[in-house]
C-alpha positions as CSV (number, residue, x, y, z in Angstrom):
1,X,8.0,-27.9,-3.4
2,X,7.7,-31.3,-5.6
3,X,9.5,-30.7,-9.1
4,X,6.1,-30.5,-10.8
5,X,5.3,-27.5,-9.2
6,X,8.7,-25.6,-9.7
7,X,8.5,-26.4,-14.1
8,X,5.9,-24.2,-14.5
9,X,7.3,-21.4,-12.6
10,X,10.9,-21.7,-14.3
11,X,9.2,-21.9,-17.8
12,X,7.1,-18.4,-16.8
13,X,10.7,-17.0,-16.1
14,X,12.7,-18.4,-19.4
15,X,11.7,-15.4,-21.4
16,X,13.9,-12.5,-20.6
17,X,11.1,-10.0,-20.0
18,X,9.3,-12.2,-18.0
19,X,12.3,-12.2,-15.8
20,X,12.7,-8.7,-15.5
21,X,9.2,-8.0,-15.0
22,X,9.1,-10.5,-12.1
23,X,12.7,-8.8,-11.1
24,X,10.9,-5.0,-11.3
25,X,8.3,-6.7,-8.9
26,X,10.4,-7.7,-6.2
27,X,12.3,-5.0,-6.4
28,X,9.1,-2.5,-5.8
29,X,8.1,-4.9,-3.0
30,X,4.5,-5.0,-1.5
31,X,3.5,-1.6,-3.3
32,X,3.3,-3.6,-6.9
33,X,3.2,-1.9,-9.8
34,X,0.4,-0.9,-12.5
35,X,0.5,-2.9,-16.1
36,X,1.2,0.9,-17.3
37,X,4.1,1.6,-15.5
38,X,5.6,-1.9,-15.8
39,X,5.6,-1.4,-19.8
40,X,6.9,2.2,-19.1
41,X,9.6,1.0,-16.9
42,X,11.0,-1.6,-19.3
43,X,10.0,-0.1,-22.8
44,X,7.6,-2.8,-23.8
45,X,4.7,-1.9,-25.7
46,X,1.4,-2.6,-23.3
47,X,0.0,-5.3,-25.5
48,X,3.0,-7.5,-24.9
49,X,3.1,-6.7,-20.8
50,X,-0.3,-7.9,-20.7
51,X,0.5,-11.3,-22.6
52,X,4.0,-11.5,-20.0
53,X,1.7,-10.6,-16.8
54,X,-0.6,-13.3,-17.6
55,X,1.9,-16.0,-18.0
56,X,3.4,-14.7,-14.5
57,X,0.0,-14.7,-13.2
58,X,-0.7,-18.0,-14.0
59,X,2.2,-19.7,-12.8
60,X,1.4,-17.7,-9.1
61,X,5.0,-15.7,-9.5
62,X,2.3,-12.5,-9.3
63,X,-0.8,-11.7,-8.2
64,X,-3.2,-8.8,-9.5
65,X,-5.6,-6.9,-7.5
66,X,-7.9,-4.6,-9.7
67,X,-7.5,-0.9,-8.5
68,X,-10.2,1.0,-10.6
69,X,-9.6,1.0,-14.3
70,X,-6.0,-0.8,-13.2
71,X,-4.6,-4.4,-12.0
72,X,-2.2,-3.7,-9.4
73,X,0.7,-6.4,-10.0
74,X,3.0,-8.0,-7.1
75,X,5.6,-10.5,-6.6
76,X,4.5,-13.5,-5.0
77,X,7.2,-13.4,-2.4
78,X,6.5,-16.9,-0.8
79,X,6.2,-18.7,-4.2
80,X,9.9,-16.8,-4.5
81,X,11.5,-18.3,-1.5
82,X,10.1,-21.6,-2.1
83,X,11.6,-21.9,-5.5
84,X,15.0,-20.4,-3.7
85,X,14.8,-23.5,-1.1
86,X,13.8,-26.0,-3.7
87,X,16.9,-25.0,-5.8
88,X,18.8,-25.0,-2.8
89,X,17.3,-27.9,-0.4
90,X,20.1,-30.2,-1.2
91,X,23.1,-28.3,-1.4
92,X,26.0,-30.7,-0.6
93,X,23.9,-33.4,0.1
94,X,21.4,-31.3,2.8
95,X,23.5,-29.4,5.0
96,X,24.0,-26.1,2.8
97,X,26.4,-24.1,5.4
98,X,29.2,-26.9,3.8
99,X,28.3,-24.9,0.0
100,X,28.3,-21.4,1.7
101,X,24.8,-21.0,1.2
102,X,23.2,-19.5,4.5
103,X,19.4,-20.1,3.9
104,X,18.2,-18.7,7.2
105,X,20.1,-15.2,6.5
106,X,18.0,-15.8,3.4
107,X,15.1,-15.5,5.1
108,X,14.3,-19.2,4.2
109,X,13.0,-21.8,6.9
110,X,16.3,-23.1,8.8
């Protein structure tokens, strides 16, 4: 990941609620979660959540897949790990086991 890509995806996650929406979404894992239970979930009134989900959506942390009347929301796990081994890519100076960060129990390519 080139730092051009990653500034866009930490801005999306500098607001608080954008960071616990995104949080909520990994958490659920590949069933996602519904704009209406997302705002019932954290307490934020619907017309917010849907200005939060689109920043999120447009930096590719989630993706939305319409289900009826409903967008289904997910985490983009991939985009996830990335950002976790560009943040951690040159921990003590590329060989992260001397910083006691284990990358590959991370799931993160080794």
């Amino acid at each position: 990941m080139e730092k051009n890509t990653a500034l866009p995806i930490f801005e999306a996650l500098s607001s608080g609620i954008r960071l616990d929406v995104f949080r909520l979404l990994v958490r659920v894992g590949p069933a996602g979660m519904v704009a209406g239970e997302l705002s019932a979930a954290l307490d934020i009134p619907p017309t917010n959540m849907s200005f939060h989900l689109k920043t999120l959506t447009h930096a590719g942390l989630v993706s939305a897949e319409q289900e009826g009347r409903f967008q289904r929301y997910r985490a983009n796990m991939a985009l996830m790990r990335e950002l976790v081994a560009y943040l951690t890519e040159e921990c003590c100076a590329g060989m992260p086991e001397l910083c006691g960060v284990d990358t590959c129990a991370d799931g993160l390519d080794c």
